[in-house]
N, CA and C of each residue as an Amber inpcrd file, in Angstrom:
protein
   453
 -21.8050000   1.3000000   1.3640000 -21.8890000  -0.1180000   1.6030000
 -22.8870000  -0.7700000   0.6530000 -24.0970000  -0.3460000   0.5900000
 -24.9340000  -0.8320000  -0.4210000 -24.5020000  -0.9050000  -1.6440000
 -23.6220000   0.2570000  -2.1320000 -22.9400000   0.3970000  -3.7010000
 -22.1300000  -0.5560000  -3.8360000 -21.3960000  -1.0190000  -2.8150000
 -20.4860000  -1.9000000  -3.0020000 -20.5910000  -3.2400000  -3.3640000
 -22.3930000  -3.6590000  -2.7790000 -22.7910000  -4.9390000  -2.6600000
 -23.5750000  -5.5220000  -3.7090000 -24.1670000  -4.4320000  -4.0700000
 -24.7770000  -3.8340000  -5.7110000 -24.0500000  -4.4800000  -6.5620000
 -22.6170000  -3.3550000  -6.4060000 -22.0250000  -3.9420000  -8.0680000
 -21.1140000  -5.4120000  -8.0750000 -20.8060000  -6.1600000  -6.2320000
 -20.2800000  -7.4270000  -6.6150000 -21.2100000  -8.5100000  -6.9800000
 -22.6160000  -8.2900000  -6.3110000 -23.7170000  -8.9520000  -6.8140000
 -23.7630000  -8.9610000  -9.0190000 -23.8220000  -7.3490000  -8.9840000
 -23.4220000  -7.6620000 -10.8740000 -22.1340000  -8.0070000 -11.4750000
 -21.0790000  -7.9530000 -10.7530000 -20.0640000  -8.4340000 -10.8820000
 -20.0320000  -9.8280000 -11.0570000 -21.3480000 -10.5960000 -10.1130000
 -21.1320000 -12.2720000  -9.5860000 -21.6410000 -12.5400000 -10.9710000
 -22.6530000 -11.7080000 -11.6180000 -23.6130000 -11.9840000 -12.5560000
 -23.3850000 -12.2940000 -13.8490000 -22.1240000 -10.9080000 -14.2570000
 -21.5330000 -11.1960000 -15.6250000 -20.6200000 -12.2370000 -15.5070000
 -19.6020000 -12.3780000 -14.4250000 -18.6030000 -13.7830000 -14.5080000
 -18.7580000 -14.5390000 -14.5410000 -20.3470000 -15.3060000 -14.3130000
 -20.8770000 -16.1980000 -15.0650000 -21.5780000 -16.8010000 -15.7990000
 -21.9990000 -15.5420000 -15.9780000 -22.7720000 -15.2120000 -17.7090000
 -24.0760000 -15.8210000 -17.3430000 -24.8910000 -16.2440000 -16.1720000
 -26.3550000 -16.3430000 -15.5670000 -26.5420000 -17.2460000 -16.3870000
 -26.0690000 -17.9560000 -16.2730000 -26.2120000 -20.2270000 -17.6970000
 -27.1330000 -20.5450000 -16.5920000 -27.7320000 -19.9030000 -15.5710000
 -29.3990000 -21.2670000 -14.7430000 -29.6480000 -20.3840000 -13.8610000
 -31.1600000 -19.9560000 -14.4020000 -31.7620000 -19.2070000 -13.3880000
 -31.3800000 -19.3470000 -11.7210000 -30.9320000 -20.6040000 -11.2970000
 -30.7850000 -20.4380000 -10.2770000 -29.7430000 -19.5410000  -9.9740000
 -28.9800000 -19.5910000 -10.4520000 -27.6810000 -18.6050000 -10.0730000
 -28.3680000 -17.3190000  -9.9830000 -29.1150000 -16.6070000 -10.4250000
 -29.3740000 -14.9370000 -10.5990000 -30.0920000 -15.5310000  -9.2210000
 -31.0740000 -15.9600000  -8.9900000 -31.8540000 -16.4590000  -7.8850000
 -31.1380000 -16.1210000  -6.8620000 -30.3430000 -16.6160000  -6.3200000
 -28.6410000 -16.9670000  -5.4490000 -28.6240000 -15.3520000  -4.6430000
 -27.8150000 -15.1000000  -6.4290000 -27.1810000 -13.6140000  -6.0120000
 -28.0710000 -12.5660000  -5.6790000 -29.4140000 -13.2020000  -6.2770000
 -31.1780000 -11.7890000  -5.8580000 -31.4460000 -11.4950000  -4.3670000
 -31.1730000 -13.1030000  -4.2060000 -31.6530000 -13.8230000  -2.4870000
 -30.1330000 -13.0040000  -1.5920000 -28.9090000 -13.3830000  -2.2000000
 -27.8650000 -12.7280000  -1.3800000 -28.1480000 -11.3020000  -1.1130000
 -28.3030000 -10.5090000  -1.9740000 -28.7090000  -9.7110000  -2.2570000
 -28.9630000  -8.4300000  -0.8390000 -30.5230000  -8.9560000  -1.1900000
 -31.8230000  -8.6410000  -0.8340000 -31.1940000  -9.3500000   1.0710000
 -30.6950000 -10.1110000   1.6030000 -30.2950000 -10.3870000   2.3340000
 -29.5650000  -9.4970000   3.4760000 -28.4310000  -8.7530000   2.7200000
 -27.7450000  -7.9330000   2.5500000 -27.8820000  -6.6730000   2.7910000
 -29.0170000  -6.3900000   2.5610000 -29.7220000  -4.8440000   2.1850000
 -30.8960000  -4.5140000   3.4230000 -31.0500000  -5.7110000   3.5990000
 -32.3410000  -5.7280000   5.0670000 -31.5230000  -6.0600000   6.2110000
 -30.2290000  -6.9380000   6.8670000 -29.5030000  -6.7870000   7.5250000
 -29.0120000  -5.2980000   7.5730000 -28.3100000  -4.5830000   6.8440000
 -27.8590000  -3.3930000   6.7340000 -28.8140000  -2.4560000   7.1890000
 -29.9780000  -2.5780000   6.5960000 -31.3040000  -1.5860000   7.4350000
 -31.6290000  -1.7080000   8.7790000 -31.8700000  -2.6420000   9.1750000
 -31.9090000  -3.3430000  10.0390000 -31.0930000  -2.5510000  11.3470000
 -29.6500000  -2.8310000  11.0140000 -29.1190000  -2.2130000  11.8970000
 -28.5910000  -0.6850000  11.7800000 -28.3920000  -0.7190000  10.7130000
 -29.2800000   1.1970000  10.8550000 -30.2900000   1.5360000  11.8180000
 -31.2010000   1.1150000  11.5430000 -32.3990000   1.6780000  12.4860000
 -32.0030000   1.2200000  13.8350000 -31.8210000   0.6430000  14.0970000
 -31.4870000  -0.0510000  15.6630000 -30.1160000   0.9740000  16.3230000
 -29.3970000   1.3690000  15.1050000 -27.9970000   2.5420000  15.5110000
 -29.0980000   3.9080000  15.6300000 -29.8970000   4.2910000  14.8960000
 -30.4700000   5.3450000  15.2330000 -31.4820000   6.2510000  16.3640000
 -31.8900000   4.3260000  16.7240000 -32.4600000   4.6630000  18.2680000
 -31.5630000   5.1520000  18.9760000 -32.2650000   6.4480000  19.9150000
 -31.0540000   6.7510000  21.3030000 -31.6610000   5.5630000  22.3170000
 -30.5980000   6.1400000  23.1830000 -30.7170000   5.2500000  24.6400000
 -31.2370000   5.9410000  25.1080000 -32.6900000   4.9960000  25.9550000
 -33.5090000   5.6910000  27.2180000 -33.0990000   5.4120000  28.0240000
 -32.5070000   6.0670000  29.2920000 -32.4280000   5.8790000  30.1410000
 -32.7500000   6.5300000  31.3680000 -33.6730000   7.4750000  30.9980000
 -34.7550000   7.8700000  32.3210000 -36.2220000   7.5650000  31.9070000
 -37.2360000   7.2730000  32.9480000 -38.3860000   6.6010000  32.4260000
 -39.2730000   7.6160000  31.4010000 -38.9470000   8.7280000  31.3100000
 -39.6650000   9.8980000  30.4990000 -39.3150000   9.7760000  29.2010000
 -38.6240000   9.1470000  28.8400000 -37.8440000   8.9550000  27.6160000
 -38.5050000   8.1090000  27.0980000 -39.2970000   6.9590000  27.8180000
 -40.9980000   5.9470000  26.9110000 -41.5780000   6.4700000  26.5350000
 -42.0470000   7.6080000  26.8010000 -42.9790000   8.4250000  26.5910000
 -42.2270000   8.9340000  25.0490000 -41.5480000   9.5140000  25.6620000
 -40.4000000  10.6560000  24.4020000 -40.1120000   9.4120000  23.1520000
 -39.9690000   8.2000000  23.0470000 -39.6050000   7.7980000  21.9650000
 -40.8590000   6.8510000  21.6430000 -41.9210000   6.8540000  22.2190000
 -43.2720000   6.4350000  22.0730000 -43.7310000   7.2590000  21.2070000
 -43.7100000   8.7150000  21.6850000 -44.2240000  10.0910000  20.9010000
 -44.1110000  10.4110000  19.7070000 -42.7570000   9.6750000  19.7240000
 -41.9440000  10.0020000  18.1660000 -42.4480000   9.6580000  16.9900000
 -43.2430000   8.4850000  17.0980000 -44.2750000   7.9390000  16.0310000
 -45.5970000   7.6910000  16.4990000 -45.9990000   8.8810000  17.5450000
 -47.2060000   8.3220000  17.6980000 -47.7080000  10.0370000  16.5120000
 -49.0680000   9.2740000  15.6450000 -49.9300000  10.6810000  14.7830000
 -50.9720000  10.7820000  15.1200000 -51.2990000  11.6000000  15.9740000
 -53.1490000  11.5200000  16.4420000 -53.4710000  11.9160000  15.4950000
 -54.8740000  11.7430000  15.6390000 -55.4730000  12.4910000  14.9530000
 -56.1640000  13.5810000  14.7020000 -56.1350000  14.6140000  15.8360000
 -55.9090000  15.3970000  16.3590000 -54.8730000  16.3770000  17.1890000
 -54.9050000  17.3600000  17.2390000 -53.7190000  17.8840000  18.0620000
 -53.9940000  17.8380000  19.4480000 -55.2960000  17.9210000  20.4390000
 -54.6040000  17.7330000  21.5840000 -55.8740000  16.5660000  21.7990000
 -56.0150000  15.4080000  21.3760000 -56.6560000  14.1290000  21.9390000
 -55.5630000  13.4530000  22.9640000 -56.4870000  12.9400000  23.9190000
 -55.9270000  11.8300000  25.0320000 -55.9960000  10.7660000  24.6130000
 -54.7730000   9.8900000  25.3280000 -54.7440000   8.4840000  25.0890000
 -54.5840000   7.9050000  26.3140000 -54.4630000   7.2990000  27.0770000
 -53.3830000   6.0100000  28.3320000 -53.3150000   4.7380000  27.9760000
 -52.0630000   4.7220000  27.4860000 -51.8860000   2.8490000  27.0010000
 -51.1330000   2.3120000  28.2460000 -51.1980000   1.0330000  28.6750000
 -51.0450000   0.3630000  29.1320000 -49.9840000  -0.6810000  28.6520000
 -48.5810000  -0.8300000  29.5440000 -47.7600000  -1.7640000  28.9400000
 -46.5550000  -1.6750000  29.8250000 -46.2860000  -3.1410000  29.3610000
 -45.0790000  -3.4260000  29.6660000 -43.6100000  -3.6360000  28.7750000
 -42.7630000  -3.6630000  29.7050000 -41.4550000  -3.8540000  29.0900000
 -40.5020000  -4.6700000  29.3610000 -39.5680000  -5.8690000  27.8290000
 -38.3740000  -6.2820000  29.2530000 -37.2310000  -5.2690000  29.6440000
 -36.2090000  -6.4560000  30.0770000 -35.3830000  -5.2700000  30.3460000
 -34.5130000  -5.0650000  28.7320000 -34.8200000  -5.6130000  27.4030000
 -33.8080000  -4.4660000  26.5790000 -35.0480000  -3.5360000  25.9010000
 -35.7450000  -3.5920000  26.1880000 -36.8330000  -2.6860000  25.7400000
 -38.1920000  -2.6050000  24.8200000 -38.3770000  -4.5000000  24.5900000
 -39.2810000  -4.9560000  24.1260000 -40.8830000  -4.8620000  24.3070000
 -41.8650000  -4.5540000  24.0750000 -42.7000000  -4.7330000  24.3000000
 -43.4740000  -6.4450000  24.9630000 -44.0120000  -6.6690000  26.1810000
 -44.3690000  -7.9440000  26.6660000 -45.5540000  -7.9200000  26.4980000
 -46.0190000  -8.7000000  26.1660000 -47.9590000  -8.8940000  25.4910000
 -48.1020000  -7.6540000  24.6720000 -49.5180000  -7.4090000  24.8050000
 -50.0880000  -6.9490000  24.1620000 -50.0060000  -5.4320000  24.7750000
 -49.9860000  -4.1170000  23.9990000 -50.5780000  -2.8790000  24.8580000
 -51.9720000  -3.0610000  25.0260000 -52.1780000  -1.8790000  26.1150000
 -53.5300000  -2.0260000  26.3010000 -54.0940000  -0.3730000  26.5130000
 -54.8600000   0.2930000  25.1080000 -55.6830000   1.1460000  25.4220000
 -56.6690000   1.3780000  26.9880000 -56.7070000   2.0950000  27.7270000
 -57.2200000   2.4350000  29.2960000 -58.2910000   3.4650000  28.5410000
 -57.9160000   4.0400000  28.3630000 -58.3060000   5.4950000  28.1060000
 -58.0740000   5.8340000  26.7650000 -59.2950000   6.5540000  25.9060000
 -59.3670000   7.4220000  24.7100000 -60.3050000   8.4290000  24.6990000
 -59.8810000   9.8300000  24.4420000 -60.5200000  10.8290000  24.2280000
 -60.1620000  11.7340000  23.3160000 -61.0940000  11.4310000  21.7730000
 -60.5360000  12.7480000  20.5930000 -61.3740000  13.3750000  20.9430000
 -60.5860000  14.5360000  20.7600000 -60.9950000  15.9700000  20.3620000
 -62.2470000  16.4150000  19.4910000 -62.2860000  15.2270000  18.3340000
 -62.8300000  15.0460000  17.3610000 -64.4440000  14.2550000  17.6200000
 -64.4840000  14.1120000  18.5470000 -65.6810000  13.4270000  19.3410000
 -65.5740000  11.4350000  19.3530000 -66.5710000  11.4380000  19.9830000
 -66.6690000   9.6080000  20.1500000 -66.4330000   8.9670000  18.9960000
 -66.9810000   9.7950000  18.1200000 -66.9600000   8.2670000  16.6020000
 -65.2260000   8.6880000  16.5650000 -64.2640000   9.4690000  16.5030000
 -62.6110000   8.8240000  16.3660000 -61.6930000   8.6480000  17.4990000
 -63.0140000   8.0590000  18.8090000 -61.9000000   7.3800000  19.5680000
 -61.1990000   5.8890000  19.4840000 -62.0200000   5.7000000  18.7400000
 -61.4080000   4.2130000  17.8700000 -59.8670000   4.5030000  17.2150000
 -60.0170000   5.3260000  16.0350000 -58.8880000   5.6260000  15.4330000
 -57.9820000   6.3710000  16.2700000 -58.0610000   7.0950000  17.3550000
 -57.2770000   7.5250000  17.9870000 -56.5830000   6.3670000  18.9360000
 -57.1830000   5.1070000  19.5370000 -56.4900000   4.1350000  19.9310000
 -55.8570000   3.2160000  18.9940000 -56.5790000   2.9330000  17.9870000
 -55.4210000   2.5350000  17.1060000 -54.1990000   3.2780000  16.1220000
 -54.0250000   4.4510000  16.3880000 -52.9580000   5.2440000  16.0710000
 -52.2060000   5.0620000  16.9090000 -52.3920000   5.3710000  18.3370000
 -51.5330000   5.0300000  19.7520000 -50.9050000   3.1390000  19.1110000
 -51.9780000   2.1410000  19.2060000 -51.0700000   0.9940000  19.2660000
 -50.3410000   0.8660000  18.3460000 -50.8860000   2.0870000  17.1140000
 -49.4330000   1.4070000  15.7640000 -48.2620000   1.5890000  16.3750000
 -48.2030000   3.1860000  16.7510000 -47.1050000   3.9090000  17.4500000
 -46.1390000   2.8050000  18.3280000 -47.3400000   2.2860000  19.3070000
 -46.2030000   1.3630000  20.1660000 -45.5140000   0.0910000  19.3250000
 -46.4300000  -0.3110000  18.3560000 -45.9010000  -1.3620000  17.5630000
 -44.7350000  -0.5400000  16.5780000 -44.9010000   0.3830000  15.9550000
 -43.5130000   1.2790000  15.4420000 -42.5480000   1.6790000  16.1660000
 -42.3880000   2.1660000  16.9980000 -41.2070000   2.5900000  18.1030000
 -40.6630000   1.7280000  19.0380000 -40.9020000   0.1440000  18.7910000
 -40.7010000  -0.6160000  20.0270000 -39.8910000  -1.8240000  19.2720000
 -38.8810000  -2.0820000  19.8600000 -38.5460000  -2.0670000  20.7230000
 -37.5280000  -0.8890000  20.8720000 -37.5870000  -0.0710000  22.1080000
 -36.6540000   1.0940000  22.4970000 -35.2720000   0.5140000  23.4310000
 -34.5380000   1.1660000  22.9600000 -33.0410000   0.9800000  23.3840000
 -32.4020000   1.3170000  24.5540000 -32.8080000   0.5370000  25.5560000
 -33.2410000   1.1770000  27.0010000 -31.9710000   0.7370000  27.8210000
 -31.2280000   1.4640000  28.4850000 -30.2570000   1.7140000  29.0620000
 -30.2610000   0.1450000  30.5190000 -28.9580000  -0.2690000  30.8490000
 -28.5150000  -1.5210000  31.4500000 -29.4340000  -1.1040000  32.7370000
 -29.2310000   0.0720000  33.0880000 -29.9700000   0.5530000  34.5160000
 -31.2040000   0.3150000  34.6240000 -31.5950000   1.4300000  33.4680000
 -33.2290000   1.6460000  33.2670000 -34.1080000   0.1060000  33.0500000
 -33.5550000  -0.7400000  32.2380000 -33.8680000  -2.2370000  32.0340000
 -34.2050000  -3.0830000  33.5050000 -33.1150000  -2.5310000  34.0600000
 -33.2390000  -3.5900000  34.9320000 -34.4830000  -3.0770000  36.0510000
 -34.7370000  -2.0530000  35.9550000 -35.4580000  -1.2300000  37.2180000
 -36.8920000  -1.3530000  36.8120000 -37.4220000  -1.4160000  35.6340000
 -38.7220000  -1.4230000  35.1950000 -39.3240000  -2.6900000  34.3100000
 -38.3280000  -3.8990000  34.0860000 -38.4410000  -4.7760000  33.2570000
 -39.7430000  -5.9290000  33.8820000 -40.7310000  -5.8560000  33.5020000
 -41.9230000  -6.4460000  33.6090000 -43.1170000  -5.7670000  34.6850000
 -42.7830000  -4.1570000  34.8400000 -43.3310000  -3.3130000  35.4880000
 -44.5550000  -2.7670000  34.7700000 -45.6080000  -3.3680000  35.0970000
 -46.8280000  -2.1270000  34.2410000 -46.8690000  -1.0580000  34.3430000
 -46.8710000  -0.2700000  33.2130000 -46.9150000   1.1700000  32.9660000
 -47.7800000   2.0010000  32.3680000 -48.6190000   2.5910000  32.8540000
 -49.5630000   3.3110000  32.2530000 -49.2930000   4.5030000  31.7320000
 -49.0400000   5.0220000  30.6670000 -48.5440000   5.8820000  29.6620000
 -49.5960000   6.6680000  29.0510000 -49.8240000   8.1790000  29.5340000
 -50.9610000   8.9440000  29.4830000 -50.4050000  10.0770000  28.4180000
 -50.7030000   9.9540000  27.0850000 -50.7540000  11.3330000  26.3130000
 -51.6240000  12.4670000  26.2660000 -51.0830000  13.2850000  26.4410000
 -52.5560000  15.0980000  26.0160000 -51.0760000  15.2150000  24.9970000
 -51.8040000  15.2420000  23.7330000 -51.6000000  15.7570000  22.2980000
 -49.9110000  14.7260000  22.5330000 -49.4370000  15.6380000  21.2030000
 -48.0720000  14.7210000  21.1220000 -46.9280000  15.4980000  22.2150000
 -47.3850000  17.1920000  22.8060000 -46.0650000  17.4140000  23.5900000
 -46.2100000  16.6380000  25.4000000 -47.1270000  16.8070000  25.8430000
 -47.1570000  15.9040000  26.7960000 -47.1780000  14.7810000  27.1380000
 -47.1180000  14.1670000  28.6700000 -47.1300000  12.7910000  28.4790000
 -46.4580000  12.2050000  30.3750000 -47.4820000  11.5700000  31.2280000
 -47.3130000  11.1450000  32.2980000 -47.0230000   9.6530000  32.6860000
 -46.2830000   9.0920000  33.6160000 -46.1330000   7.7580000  33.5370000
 -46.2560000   7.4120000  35.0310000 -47.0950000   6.5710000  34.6200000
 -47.2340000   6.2700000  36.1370000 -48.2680000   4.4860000  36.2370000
 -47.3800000   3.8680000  37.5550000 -47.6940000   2.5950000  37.7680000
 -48.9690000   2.5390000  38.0890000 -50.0810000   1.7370000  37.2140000
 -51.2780000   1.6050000  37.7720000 -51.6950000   0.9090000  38.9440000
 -52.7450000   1.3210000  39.7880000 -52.9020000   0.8840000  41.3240000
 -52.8930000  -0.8830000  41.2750000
């Protein structure tokens, strides 16, 4: 698909021999248009569907990089129902491995994570059952991971 869009874009280019910058402009902007729609929904086809609540965790995980192998995190957050993030997360809890001075970087590794993996592709059910539910989301290293509604 990209090859295709490539060469009618140079195709658009030689047939009219580019007589005003604007025209190359046009076809750069079509382009480039073209190529980020197409990504776009790539990535959005490559998310699976969550549809049990362990699966936040599981596609949270997927881009979360401690910085350490078994540091704690508990972020705090919500969701709607297609799987957006609502406000802000909220670090609860940080504990590296690595001592106090990288529990900083260990909470901001966690919020990139949620800002990278989110919005998740969360099943008609699952949406509707947890959509504006706070969730407290507890990591030990990247294989574990508990969820549970704060009091």
């Amino acid at each position: 698909m990209r090859r295709t869009e490539i060469l009618i874009a140079s195709e658009a280019k030689q047939s009219r021999g580019c007589r005003a910058p604007y025209d190359s402009w046009i076809a750069a902007s079509a382009l480039l248009l073209a190529l980020s729609i197409a990504s776009a929904s790539q990535a959005v086809e490559a998310r699976p569907e969550v549809s049990r609540v362990h699966g936040i965790a599981t596609g949270i995980a997927a881009c979360w990089r401690p910085p350490h192998d078994d540091d704690q995190v508990t972020v705090r957050v919500s969701f709607t129902q297609e799987g957006a993030v609502i406000g802000e997360p909220r670090i609860v809890y940080a504990h590296s491995s690595g001592g106090r001075a990288d529990d900083a970087e260990l909470a901001q590794s966690m919020l990139a994570a949620v800002h990278n993996c989110t919005p998740l592709h969360f099943s008609t059910r699952l949406g509707s059952a947890i959509a504006g539910q706070v969730l407290d989301v507890r990591f030990i290293g990247r294989n574990r991971a508990t969820i549970v509604a704060p009091p």
